[in-house]
N, C-alpha and C positions, 0 to 999 in steps of 0.2 A: 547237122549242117551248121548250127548258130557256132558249136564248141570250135568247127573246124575253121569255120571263119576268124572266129575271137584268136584261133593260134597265127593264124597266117597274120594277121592286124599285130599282135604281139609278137611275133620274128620280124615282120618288116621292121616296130618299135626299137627294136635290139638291136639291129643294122643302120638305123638310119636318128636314132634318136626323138626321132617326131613326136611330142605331145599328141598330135589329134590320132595318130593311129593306138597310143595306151587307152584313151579315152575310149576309140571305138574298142578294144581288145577289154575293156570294162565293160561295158554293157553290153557287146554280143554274150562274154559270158557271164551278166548277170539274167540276160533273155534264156541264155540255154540250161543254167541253174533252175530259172522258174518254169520251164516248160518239162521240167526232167520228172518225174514218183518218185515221191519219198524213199520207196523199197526196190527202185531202181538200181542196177550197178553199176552203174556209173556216174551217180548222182557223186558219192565221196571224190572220187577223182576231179569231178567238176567243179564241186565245192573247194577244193585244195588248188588246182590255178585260179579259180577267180581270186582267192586268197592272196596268192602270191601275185598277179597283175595289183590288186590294191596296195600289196606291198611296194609292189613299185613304182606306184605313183605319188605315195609317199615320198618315197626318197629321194624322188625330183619334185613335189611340189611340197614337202614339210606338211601339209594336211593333215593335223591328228586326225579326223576325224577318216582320211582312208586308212591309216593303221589301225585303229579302231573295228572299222570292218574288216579288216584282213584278220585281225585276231579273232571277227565274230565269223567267218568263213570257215578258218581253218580248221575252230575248235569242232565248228559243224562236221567237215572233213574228217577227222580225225574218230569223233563219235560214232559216223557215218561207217568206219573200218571195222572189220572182226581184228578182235583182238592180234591172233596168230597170221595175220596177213603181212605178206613183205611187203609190202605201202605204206603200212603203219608208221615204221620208223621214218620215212622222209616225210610222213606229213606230220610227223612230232615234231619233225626238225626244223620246221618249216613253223610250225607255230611255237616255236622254241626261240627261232631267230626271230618276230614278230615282236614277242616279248621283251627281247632282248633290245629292240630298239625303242619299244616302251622307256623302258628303264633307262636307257641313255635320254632320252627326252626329258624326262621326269623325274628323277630320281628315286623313284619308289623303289624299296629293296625287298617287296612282296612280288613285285615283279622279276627281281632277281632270281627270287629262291625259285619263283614258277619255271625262270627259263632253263634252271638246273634241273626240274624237277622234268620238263617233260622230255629232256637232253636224256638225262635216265630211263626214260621207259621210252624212247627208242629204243638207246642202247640193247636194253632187256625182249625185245623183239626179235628172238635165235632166229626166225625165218629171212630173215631182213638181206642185204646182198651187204658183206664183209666192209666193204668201204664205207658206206652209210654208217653203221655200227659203229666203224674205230673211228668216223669223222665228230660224231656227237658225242663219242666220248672223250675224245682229245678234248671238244671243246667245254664239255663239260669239268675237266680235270684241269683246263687252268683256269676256269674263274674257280673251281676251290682251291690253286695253289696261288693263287695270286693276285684277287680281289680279297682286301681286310673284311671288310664288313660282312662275308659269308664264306671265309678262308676256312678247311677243312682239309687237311693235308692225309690223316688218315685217309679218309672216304676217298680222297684223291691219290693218293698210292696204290691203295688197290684197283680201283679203276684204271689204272695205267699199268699195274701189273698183269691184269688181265686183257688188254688191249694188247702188250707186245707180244704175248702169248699167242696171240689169232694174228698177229702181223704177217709172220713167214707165210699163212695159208692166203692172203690178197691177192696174189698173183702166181701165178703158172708158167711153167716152163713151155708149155703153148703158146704165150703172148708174148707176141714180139714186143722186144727190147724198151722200142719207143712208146707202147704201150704200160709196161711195167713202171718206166719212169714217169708217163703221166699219171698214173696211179699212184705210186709212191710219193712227189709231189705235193700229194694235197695232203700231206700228213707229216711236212717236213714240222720238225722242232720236236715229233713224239718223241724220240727217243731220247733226248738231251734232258725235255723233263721228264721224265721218269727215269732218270738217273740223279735227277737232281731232289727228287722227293723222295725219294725212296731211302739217300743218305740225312735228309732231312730231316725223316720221322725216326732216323736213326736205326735203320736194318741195315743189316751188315755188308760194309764193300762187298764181301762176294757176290750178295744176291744183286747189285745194284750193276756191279760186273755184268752177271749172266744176264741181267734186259739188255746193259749195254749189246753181248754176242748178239741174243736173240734178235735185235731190233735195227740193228746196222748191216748196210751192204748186203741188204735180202737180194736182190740178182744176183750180185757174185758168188754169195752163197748156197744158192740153186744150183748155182754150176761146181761150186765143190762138192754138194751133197752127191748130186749125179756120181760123182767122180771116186767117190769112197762110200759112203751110207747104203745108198740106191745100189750104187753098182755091184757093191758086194751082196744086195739085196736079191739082185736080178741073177746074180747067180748060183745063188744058194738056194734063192726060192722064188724061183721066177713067176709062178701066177702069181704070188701075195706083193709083186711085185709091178708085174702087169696091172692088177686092179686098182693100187695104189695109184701110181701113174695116170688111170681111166678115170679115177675118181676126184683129185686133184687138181686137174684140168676141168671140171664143171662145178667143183662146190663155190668158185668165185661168184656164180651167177647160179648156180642151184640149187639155196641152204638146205633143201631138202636132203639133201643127200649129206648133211651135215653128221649126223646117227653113224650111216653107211662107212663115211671116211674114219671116224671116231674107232667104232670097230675093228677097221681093217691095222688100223695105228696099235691097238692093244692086241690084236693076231700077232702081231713083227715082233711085238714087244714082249712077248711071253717064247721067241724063236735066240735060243740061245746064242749070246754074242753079240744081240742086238736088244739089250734091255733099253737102251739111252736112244734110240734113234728116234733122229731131231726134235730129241730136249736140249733142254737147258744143261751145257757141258755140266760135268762132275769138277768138284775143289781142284781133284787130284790129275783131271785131266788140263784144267786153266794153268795151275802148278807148275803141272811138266815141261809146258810151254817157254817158261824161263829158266830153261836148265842151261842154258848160255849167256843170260843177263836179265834184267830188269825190264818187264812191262809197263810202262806207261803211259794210262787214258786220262787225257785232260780234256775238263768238261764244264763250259760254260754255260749257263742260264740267265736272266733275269732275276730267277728265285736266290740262286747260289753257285758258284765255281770250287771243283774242285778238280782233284788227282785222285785216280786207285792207281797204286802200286801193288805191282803180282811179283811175286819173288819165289822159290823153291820152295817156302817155308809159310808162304801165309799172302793172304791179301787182306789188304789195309788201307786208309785214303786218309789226305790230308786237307784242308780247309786251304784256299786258297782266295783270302779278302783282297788282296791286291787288285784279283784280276775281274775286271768290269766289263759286261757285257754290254753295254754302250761304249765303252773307250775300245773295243777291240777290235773294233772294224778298223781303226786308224795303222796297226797293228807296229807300231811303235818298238824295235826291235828290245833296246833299252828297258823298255816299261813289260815286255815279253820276258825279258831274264830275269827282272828283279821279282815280277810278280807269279810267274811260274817255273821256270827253270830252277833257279837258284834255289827256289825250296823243296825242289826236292830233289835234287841233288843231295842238300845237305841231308833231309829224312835217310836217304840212302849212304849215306857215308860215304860221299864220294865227292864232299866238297864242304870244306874249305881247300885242303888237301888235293892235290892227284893221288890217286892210284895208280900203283904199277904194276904190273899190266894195265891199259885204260881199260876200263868196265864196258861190256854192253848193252846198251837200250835200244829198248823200241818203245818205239812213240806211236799213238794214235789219239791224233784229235780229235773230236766227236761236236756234232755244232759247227759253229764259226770257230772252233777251235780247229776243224779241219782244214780253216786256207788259212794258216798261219805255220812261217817257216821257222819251226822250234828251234831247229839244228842252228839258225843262226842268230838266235838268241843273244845277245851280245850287251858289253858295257866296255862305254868306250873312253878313251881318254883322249886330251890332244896329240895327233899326229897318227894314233894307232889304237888296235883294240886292245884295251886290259883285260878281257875276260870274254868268252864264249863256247858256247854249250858242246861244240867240237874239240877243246881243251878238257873235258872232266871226260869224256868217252865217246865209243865210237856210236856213231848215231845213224839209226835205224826206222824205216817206218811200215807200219801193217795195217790194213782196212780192220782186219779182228785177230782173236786168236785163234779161231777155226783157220784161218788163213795162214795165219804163221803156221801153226802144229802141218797145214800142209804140204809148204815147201819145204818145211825143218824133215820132214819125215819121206820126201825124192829120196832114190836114190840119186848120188852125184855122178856122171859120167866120166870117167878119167880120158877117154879120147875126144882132147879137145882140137872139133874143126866149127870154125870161122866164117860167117858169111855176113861183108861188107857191101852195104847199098848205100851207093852214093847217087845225090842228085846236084852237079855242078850248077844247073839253071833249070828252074822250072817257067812255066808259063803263067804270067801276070805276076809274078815275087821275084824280090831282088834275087841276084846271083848269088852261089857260095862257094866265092874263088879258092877254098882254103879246103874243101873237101876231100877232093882227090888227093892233096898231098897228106893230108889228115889218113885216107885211105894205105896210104903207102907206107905213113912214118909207122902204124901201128901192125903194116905186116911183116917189116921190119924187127920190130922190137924183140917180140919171142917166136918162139918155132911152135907151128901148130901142124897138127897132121893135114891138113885140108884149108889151105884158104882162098874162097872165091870171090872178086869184087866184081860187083854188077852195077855201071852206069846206068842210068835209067828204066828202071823196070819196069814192069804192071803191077798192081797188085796182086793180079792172078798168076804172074811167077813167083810174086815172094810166097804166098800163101802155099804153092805146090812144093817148094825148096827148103821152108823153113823146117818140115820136119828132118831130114837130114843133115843139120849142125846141131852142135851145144852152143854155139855162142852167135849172137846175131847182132851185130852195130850197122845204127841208120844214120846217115849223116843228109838231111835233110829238111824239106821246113816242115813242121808239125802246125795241126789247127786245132784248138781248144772248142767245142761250139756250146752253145746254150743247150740242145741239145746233145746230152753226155755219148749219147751211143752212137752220135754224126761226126765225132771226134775221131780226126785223120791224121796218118802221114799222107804228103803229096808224092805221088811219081807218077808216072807215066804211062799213057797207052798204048803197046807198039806199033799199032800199024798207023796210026794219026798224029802222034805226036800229044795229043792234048792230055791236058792234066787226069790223073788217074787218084783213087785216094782206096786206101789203106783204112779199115773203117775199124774202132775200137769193136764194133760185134761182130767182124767178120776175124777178127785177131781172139777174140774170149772163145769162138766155137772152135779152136783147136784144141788138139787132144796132141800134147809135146811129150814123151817121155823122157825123150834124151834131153831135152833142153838144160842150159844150166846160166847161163848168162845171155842178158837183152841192155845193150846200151844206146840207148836213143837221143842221141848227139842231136836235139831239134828244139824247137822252139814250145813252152807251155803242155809237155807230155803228161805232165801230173798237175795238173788244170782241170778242178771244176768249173766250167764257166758259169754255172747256174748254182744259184748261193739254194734252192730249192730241192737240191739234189746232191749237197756235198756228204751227206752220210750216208750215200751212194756206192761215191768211192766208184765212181764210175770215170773214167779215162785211158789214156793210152798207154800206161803207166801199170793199170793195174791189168789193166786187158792180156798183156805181155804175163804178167802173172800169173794170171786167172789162166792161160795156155798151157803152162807147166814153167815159166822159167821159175828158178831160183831165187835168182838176184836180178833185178832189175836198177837200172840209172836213168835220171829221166831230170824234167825241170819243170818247178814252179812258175813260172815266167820268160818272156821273152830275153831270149840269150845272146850276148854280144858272139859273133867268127871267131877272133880272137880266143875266147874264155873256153868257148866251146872247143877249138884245136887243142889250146894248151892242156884243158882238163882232160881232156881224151887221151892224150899222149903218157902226160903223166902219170896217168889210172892204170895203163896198161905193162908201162915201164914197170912201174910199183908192183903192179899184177901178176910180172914173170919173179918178180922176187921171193914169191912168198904164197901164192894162189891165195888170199887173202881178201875175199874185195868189199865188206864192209874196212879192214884198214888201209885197204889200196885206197879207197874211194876217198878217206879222211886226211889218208897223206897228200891228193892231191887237190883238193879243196882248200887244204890251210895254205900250201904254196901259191894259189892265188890270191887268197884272202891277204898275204903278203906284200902282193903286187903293189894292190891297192886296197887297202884296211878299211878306207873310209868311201867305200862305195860299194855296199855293199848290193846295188842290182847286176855287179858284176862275179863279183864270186857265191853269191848266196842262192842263186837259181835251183843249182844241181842237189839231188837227194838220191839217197840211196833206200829202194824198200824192198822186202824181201827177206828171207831165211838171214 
């Protein structure tokens, strides 16, 4: 009763901020602490909140002296656990962060090492629930990549080697979408450093590549696995496939079955044709990937920025000092070219010079390098641009390689029909007087077997119709939301009228085979709004993708009528010439970029990503 009270006192505390309710939430549970046996079980549990209430009263009233006991709490806590218990890890972590605030207080760097050390034997607790684990160990791997005074980059490398390793197993195709992303979340920046350490201690771009695959765009990658790994799993060998599935879905929260899943992985993998499934790709399969152009991953850190470049013949990366993960957030299109474009461009031989033919890249930013718009890279001069990244080649972008090798490996559908959703006016957004005839100039343009324009839809039409075209244009407003997988087009409801939305996880759970092109003429389609979840790679943009199209055309930011009509026309003009549509796309991006050179939130929006 004392413990149950001290919680209630401590959630009021957390809601309402009131000092006198932490104090009461302190001593009901140091009453319920001293009324507990030693060889009680529940005494450890008891001992670990009262811990952390002292910790918190610390850090509203500065009190060494309650840090202090929070540290003498926890460590009790912690002593109080069987080794092999899943508690163990958060009450390591819990007296881990204690320390840790020791050491900012104090400077003591005994305190430091401790708070590493007991960061590590969480980690080292296999029963522990997967989040706990990779959260102590991210945090343990960058005070060894990034505090001098106990900087250890090996021991840190691997420790992040073996974190992105258990990343893909955090979440489940069970857990809804918005769950996955508050999971994923708490662990934004892992991948970025461990790409950045890993090139550090000087192992080789490839391997720094494959955490990059491993450890990026885990949802989206769920659902390509489904789609080729699994599924040709499920039909070759359907139990080993069923229990896989069974067991995948509860080792998030039931290490114990940690053994069980381990096994079932080395049964698959001893099943001819599926030695690699969901490892770390092969050379030869990252390789293949740029049998039509150049891969490129740019990747910022605090520790270090760099580029891997994937080419037919080798992966390789280049140091990039220019580029400052403190300047980047200003994202400075000029200080974008000089400090990442341009050099590697030049690496690749494909600038000072043009090439003729232009080359193909694909681009994938990883970090805060992900809300940066490469393709308009630029150096300008008075009156107009002297140089940008859509002048050296055509420009392309991919959440990974697994993603590309997917679309790259669709078949293409050669009977192209067309479906146009237009929204002239929605409810509570301006009008888009320029829709409909947008709708018209582009059914116009070329002849398709099949083209239907739909005014105002539901979602739950497009969703039933969209399997029967290859090609889908929205002309509509788009919403970017903080939440990636509440990321909508607007349309309509039919029997009320009121706003209806298109939701990025109800667009990812299609299965498109014919699809081949999605142009979403809308506002911030490839928009993470949340800087939390940009390695994600979650939007409306990739959702489209992630369904089956091809190619997709989408935008960075809020889009002028205007830019949006012209770019649409002329993408498609371009499109009947040549089926081309990473060069359709470039053809018609430089023609505005023309318009107006020096404004660039007007021509620079639009991206093209995909095969």
């Amino acid at each position: 009763m004392l413990s149950n009270l001290g919680h209630c006192y401590f959630n009021r505390y957390e809601r309402t901020g009131n000092l006198q309710d932490l104090e009461a939430a302190v001593a009901r549970s140091e009453a319920a602490v001293e009324a507990t046996p030693e060889d009680h079980p529940d005494r450890a549990g008891l001992l670990n909140n009262l811990g952390i209430r002292y910790s918190s009263r610390y850090e509203r009233t500065g009190n060494l002296q309650d840090l202090e006991a929070a540290i003498a709490r926890s460590e009790a806590a912690v002593e109080a656990t069987p080794e092999d218990h899943p508690d163990r890890a958060r009450m390591l972590n819990n007296l881990g962060n204690c320390f840790s605030s020791r050491y900012e207080r104090t400077g003591n760097l005994q305190d430091l090492d401790t708070t590493v050390g007991r960061f590590f034997a969480a980690w080292s607790v296999i029963t522990a629930p997967i989040l706990t684990r990779l959260q102590v160990a991210y945090a343990a791997a960058k005070m060894l990549a990034l505090i001098p005074s106990i900087k250890d980059l090996s021991r840190a490398c691997s420790l992040l080697r073996d974190s992105i390793h258990l990343l893909p197993l955090l979440t489940s195709r069970s857990l809804q979408r918005e769950d996955q992303q508050h999971i994923l979340a708490q662990l934004t920046g892992l991948v970025s450093l461990a790409v950045s350490v890993s090139l550090v201690v000087e192992e080789s771009p490839l391997q720094a590549l494959r955490l990059q695959e491993l450890g990026r765009s885990v949802t989206n990658g769920q659902l390509l696995d489904y789609r080729s790994d699994i599924s040709d799993l499920m039909e070759h060998h359907p139990i080993l496939a069923e229990e896989f599935d069974s067991l995948q879905s509860i080792i998030r929260k039931k290490n114990q079955t940690a053994r069980d899943f381990e096994n079932i992985l080395l049964q698959i993998r001893k099943k001819p044709g599926f030695q690699n499934f969901l490892l770390a790709q092969s050379e030869a399969y990252l390789l293949s990937a740029a049998h039509r152009g150049p891969i490129v991953i740019l990747n910022a850190t605090s520790l270090r920025s760099d580029a891997i470049l994937v080419t037919t013949t080798n992966v390789t990366s280049i140091s990039l000092p220019c580029i400052s993960h403190a300047l980047l957030v200003k994202k400075f299109l000029e200080w974008l070219w000089k400090g990442a474009v341009q050099p590697v461009l030049r690496e690749l031989g494909f600038y000072p010079k043009t090439v003729d033919p232009l080359p193909r890249i694909w681009w994938i930013g990883v970090g805060l390098m992900a809300m940066v718009p490469i393709h308009a890279a630029t150096k300008f001069k008075p009156g107009k641009v002297k140089m940008t990244t859509l002048q050296y080649c055509l420009v392309s972008y991919t959440s990974t390689i697994k993603a590309l090798q997917y679309s790259q490996t669709r078949p293409c559908q050669q009977n192209a029909s067309m479906l146009i959703v237009t929204m002239p006016t929605t409810p509570g957004e301006s009008p888009l007087s320029g829709v409909s005839k947008e709708a018209e100039g582009i059914k116009h343009i070329r002849d398709f077997s099949t083209v239907e324009i739909v005014e105002w839809p539901s979602a739950a039409h497009v969703l039933n119709v969209l399997p029967a075209y290859t090609i889908a244009h929205f002309a509509c407003h788009g919403v970017s939301s903080n939440n990636p997988a509440d990321s909508h087009l607007l349309l309509r409801k039919e029997l009320s009228g009121e706003v209806d939305k298109l939701h990025v996880k109800d667009i990812a759970a299609l299965k498109l085979p014919a699809a081949k092109l999605a142009y979403l003429s809308a506002c911030s389609t490839a928009r993470t709004a949340s800087s939390l979840l940009v390695d994600e790679v979650t939007h409306i943009v990739s959702a489209f993708h992630v369904a089956g199209f091809k190619y997709v055309i989408g935008t960075l930011w809020q889009s002028e009528d205007e830019a949006c009509h012209k770019m649409a026309l002329d993408f498609y003009a371009e499109l009947g010439t040549g089926d081309d549509v990473a060069a359709s796309y470039r053809t018609a991006i430089m023609k505005l970029m023309k318009q107006k050179p020096l404004q660039p939130l007007y021509w620079a929006p639009f991206i093209h990503f995909g095969a």
